[in-house]
ZABATI-543280 format. One record per residue (C-alpha): x, y, z; chain. Coordinates in nm, 4 decimals, always signed. Layout:
+----------+----------+----------+---+
:     east :    north :       up : c :
+----------+----------+----------+---+
:        X :        Y :        Z : A :
...
+----------+----------+----------+---+
//
This chain:
+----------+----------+----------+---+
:     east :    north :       up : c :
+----------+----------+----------+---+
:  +0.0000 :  +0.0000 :  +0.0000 : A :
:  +0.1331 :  +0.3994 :  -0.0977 : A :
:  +0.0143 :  +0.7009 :  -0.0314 : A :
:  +0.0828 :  +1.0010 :  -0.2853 : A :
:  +0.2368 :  +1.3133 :  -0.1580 : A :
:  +0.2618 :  +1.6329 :  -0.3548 : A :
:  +0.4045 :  +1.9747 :  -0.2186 : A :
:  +0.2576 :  +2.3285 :  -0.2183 : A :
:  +0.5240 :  +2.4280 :  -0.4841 : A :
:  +0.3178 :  +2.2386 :  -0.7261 : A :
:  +0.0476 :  +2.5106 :  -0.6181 : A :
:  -0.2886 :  +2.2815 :  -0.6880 : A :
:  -0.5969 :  +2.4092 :  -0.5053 : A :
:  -0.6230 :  +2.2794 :  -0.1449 : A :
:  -0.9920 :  +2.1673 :  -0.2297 : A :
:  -0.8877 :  +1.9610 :  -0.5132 : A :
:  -0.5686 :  +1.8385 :  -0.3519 : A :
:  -0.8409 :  +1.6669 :  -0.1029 : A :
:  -1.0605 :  +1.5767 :  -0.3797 : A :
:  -0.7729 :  +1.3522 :  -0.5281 : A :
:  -0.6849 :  +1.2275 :  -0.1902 : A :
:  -0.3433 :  +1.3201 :  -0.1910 : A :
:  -0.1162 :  +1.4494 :  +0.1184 : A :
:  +0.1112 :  +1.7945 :  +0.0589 : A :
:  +0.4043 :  +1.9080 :  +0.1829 : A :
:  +0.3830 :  +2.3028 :  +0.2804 : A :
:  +0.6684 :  +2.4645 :  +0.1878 : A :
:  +0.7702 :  +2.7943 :  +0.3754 : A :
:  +0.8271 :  +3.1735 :  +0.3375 : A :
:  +0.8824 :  +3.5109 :  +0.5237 : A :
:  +0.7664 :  +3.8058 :  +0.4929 : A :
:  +0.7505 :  +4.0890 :  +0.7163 : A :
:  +0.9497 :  +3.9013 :  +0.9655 : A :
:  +0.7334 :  +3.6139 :  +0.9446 : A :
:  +0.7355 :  +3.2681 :  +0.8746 : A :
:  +0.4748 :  +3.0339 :  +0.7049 : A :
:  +0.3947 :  +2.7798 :  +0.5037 : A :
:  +0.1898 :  +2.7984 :  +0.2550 : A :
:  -0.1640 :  +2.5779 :  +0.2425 : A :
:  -0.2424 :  +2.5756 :  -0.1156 : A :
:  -0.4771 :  +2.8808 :  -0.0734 : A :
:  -0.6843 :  +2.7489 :  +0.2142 : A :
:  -0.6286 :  +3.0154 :  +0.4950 : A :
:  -0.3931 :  +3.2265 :  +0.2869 : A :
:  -0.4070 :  +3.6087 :  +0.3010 : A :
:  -0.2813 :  +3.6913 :  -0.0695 : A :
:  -0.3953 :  +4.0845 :  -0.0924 : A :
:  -0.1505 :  +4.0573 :  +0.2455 : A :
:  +0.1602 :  +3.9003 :  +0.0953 : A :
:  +0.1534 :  +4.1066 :  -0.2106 : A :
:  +0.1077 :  +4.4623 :  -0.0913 : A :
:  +0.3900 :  +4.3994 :  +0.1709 : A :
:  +0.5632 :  +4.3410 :  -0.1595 : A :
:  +0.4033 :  +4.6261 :  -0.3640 : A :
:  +0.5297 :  +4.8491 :  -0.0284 : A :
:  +0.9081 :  +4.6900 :  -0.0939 : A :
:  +0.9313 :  +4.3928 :  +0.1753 : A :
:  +1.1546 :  +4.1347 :  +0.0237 : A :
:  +1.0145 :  +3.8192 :  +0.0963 : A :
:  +1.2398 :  +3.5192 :  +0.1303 : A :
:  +1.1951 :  +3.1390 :  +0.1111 : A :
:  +1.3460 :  +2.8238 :  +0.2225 : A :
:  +1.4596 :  +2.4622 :  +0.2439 : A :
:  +1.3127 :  +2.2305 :  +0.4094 : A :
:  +1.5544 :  +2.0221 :  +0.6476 : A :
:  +1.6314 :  +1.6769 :  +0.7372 : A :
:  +1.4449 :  +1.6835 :  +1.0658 : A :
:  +1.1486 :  +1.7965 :  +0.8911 : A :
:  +1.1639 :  +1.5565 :  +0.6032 : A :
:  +1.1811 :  +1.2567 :  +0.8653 : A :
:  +0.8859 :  +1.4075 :  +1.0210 : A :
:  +0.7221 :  +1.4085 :  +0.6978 : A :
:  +0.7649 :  +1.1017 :  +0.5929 : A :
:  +0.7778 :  +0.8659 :  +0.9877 : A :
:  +0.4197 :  +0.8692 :  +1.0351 : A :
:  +0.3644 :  +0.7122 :  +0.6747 : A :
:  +0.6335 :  +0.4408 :  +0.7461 : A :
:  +0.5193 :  +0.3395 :  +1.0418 : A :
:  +0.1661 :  +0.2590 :  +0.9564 : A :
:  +0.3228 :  +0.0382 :  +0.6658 : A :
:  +0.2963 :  +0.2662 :  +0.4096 : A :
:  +0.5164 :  +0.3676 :  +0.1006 : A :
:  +0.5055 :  +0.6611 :  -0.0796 : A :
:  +0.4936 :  +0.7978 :  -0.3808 : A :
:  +0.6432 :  +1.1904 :  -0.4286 : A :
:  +0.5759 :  +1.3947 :  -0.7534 : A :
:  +0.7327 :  +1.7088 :  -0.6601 : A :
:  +0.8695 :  +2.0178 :  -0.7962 : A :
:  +1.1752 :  +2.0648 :  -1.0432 : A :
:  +1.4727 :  +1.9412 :  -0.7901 : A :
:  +1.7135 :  +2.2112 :  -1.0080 : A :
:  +1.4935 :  +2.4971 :  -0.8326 : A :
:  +1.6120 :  +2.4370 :  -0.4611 : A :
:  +1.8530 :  +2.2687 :  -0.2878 : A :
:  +1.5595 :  +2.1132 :  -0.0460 : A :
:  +1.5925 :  +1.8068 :  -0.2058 : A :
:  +1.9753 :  +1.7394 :  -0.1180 : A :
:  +1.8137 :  +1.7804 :  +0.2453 : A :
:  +1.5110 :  +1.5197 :  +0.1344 : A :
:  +1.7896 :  +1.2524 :  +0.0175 : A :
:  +1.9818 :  +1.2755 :  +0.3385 : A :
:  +1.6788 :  +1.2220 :  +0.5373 : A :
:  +1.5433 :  +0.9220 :  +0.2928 : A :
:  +1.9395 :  +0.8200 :  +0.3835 : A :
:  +1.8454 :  +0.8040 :  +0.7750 : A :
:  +1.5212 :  +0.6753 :  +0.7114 : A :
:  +1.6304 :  +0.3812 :  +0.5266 : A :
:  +1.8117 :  +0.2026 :  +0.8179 : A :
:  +1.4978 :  +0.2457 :  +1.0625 : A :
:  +1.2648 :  +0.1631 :  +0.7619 : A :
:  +1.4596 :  -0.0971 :  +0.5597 : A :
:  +1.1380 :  -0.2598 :  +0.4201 : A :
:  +0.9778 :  +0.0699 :  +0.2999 : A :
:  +1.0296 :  +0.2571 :  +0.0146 : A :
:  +0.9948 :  +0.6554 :  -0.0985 : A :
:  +0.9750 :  +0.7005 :  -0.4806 : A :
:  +1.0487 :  +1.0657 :  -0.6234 : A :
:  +0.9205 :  +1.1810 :  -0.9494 : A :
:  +1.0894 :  +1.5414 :  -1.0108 : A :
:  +0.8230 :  +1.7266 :  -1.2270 : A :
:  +1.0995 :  +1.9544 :  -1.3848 : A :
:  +0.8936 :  +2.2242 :  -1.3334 : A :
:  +0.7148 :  +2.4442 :  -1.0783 : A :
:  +0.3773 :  +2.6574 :  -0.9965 : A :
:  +0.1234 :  +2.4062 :  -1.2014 : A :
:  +0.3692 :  +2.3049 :  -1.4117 : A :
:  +0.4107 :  +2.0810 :  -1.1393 : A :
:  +0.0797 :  +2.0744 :  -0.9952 : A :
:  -0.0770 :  +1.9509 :  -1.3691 : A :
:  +0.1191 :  +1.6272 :  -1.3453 : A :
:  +0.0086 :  +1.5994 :  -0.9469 : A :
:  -0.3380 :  +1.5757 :  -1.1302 : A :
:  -0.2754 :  +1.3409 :  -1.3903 : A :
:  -0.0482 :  +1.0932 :  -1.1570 : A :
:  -0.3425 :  +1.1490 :  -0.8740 : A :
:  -0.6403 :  +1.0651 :  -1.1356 : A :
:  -0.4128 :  +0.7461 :  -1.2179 : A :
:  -0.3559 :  +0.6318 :  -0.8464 : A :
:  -0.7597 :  +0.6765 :  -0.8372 : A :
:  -0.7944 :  +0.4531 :  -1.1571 : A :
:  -0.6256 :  +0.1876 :  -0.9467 : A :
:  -0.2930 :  +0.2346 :  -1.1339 : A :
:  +0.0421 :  +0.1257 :  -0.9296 : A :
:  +0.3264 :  +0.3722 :  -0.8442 : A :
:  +0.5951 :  +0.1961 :  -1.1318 : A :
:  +0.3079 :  +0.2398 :  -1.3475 : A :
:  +0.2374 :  +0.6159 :  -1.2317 : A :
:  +0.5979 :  +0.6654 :  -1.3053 : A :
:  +0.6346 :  +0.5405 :  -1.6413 : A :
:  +0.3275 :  +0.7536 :  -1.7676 : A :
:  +0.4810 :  +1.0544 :  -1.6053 : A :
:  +0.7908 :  +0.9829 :  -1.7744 : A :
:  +0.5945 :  +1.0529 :  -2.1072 : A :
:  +0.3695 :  +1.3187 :  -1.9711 : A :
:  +0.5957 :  +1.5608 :  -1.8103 : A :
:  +0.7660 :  +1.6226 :  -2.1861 : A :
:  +0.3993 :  +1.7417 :  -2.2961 : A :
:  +0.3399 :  +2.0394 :  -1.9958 : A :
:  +0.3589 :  +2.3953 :  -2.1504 : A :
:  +0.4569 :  +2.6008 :  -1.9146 : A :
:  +0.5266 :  +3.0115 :  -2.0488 : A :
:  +0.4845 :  +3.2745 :  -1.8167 : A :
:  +0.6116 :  +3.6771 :  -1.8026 : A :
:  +0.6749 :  +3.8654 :  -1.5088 : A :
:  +0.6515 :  +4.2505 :  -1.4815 : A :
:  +0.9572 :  +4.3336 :  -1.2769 : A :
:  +1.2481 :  +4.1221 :  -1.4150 : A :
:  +1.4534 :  +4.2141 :  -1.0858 : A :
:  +1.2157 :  +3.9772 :  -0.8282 : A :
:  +1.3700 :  +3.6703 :  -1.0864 : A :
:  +1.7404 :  +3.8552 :  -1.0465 : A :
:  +1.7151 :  +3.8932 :  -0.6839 : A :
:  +1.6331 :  +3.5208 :  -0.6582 : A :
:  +1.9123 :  +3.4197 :  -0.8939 : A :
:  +1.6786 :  +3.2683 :  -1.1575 : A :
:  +1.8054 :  +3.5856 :  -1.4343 : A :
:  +2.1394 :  +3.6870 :  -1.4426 : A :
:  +2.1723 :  +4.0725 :  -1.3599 : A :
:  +2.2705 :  +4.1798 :  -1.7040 : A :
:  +1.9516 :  +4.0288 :  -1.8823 : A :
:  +1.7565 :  +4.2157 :  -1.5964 : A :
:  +1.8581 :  +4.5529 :  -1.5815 : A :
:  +1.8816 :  +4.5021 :  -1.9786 : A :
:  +1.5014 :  +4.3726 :  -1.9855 : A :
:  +1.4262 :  +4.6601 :  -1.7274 : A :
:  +1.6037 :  +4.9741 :  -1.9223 : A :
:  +1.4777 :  +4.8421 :  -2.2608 : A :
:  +1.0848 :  +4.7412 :  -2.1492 : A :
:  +1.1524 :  +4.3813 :  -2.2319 : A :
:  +0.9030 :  +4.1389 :  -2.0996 : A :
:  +1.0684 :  +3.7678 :  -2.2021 : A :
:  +0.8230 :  +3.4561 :  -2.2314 : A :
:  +1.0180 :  +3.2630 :  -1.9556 : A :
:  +0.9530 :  +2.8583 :  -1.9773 : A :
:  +1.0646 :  +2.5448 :  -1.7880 : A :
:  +1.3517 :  +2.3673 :  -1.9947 : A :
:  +1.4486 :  +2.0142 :  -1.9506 : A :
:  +1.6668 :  +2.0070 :  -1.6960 : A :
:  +1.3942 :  +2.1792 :  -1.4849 : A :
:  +1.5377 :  +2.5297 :  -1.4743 : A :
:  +1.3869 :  +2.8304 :  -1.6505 : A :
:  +1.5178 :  +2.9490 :  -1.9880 : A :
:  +1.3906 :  +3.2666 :  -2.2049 : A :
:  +1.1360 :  +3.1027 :  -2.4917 : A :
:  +1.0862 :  +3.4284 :  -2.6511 : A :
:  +1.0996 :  +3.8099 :  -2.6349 : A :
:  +0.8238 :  +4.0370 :  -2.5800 : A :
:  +0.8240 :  +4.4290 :  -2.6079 : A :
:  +0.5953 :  +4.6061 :  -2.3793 : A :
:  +0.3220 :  +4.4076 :  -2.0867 : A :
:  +0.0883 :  +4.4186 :  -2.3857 : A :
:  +0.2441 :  +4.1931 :  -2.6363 : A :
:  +0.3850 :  +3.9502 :  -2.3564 : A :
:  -0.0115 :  +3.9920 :  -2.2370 : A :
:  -0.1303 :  +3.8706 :  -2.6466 : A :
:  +0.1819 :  +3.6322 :  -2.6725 : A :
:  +0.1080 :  +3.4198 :  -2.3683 : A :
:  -0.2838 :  +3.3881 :  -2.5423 : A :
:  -0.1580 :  +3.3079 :  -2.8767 : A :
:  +0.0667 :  +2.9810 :  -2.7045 : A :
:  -0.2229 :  +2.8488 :  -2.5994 : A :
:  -0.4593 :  +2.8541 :  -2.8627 : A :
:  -0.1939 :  +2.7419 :  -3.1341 : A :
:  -0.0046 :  +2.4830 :  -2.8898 : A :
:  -0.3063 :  +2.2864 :  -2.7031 : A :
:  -0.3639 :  +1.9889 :  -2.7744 : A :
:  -0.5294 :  +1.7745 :  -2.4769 : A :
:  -0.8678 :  +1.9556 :  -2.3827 : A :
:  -0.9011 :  +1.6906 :  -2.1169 : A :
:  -0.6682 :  +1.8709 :  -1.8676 : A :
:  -0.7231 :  +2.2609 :  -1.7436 : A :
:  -0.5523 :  +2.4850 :  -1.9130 : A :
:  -0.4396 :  +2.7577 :  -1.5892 : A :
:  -0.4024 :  +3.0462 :  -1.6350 : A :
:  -0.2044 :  +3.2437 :  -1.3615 : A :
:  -0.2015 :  +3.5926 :  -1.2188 : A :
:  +0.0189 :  +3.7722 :  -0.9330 : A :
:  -0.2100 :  +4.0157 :  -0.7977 : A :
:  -0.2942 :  +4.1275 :  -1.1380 : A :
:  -0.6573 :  +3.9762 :  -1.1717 : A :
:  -0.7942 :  +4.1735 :  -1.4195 : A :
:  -0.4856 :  +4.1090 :  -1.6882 : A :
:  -0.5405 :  +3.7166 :  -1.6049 : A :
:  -0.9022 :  +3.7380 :  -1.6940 : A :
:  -0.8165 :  +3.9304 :  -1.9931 : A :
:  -0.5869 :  +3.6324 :  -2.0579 : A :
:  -0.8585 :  +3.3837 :  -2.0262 : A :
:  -1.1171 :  +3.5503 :  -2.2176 : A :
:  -0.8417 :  +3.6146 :  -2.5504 : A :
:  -0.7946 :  +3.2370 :  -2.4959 : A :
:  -1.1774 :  +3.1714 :  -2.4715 : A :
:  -1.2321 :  +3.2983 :  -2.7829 : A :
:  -1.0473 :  +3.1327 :  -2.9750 : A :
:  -1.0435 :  +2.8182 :  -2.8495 : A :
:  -1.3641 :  +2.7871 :  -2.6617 : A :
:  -1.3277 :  +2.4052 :  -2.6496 : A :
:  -1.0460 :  +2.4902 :  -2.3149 : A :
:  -1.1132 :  +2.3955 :  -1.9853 : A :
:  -0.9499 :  +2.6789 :  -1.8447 : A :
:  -0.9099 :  +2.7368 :  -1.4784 : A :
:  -0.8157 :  +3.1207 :  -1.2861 : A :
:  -0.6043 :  +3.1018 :  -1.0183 : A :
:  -0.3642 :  +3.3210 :  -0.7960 : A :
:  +0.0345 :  +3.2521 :  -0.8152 : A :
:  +0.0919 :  +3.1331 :  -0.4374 : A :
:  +0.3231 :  +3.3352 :  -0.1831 : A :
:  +0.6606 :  +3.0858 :  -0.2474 : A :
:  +0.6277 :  +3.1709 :  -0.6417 : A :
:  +0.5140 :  +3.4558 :  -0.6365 : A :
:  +0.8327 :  +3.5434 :  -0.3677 : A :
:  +1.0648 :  +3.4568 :  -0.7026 : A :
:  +0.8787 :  +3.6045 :  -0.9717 : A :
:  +0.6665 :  +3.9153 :  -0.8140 : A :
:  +0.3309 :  +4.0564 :  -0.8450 : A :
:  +0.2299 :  +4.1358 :  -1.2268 : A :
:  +0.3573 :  +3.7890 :  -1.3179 : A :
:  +0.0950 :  +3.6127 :  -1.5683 : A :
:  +0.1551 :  +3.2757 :  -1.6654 : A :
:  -0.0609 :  +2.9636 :  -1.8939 : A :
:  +0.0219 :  +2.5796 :  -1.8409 : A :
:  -0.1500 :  +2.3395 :  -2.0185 : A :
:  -0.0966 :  +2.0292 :  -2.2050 : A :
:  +0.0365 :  +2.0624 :  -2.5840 : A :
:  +0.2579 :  +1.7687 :  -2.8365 : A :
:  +0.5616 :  +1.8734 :  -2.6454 : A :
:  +0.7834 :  +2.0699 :  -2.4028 : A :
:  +0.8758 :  +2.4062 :  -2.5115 : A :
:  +1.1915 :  +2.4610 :  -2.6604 : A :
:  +1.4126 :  +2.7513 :  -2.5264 : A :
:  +1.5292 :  +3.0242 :  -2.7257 : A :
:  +1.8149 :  +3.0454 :  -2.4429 : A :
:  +1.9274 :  +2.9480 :  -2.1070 : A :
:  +1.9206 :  +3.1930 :  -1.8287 : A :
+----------+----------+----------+---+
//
């Protein structure tokens, strides 16, 4: 018997997270001198987080450690269970080096039990899409080799392209080197930033001016989806009214998309900043990067 476990970096809706009958790892941030961890939007005070950003607080986040893994995962292992992890890209934090050393400790209390990882290679619902799809399996009575195998397939079909309005909250975090930002910045360049394959995030295109990114991110979606039987999200930072505008471009030309509004979480939006708008959805295949960042 396995359990699936997920992680709030995959940024699913707490309500559907229990809906699937999964278990989530909350991953924490500060703000203001204060430390959470974020519930997938179930007690969350968004307008909070981002207008103590708006106002200049620099949020921070950070890795889990050992101890907590091993409280994580104990209870599980105890009660005879083994799990099953689809988490987010491992080449975004170093949490996972911290994960491994625990699984390390575990193993010699736990010999007969057995943690299986799945890195996503990507993040926000990039992540959270293939949560879905590995959850809906579990629920179709699918095993956790055989979970893994379709996700092996699947994760090369997420779409992931998102734009951010203030290229320095991606700088500051060390995802954009400071020459591309102060570049983007001075010269009112909004890149299309995507997941690459490695699980890092690489430039997919150029955009002059918050209106063509805005028209861009649209145009990926209705030319590039393919399976309608997944959401198609479409993400805003505390910039609501651009993400419906999103949506409804989308909409109308391909009304046959499921797509689903949702807020960017504190941890993500912590990296990429408020005015971020992003689409993930399920096309052939993975974007390919114009360059690596």
């Amino acid at each position: 018997m396995s359990i699936l476990l997920c992680d709030s970096n995959g940024e699913l809706w707490f309500d559907k997270v229990k809906e699937l009958g999964m278990d989530y790892i909350s991953m924490p941030y500060c703000y203001c001198d204060k430390e959470y961890s974020y519930d997938l939007g179930e007690n969350t005070d968004f307008a909070a987080f981002y207008s103590a950003v708006r106002a200049g607080n620099v949020p921070k986040t950070m890795a889990l450690n050992p101890e907590n893994y091993k409280d994580i995962l104990t209870p599980y292992f105890k009660a005879g269970q083994d799990v099953l992890y689809v988490s987010f890209s491992h080449a975004m934090s170093g949490t996972f080096n911290q994960l491994d050393a625990a699984l390390l400790e575990l193993k010699e209390q736990f010999p007969e039990r057995k943690c299986t990882v799945f890195d996503t290679k990507s993040i926000s619902l990039g992540a959270g899409i293939q949560m879905l799809a590995a959850a809906e399996k579990k629920q179709q009575g699918a095993t956790d080799e055989e979970i893994v195998e379709f996700l092996k397939d699947f994760t090369n079909k997420v779409c992931v392209y998102f734009s951010v309005d203030d290229l320095m909250h991606l700088k500051r975090g060390g995802r954009l080197s400071a020459v591309s930002a102060v570049a983007g910045t001075i010269l009112n360049i909004k890149p299309i930033l995507t997941t690459n394959e490695k699980g890092g995030l690489s430039v997919f295109e150029k955009a002059k001016g918050r209106r063509n990114a805005l028209r861009n991110l649209a145009q990926k979606v209705i030319d590039e989806l393919t399976d309608t039987a997944y959401p198609v999200y479409v993400l805003d930072a505390d910039c609501k009214g651009e993400g419906d505008e999103l949506a409804a471009l989308i909409k109308e030309k391909r009304p046959d998309a499921n797509i689903v509004r949702q807020i960017v979480g504190p941890v993500i939006g912590s990296h990429c900043g408020p005015g971020t708008l992003g689409v993930i959805f399920i096309g052939d295949k993975r974007p390919i990067p114009l360059e690596k960042e």
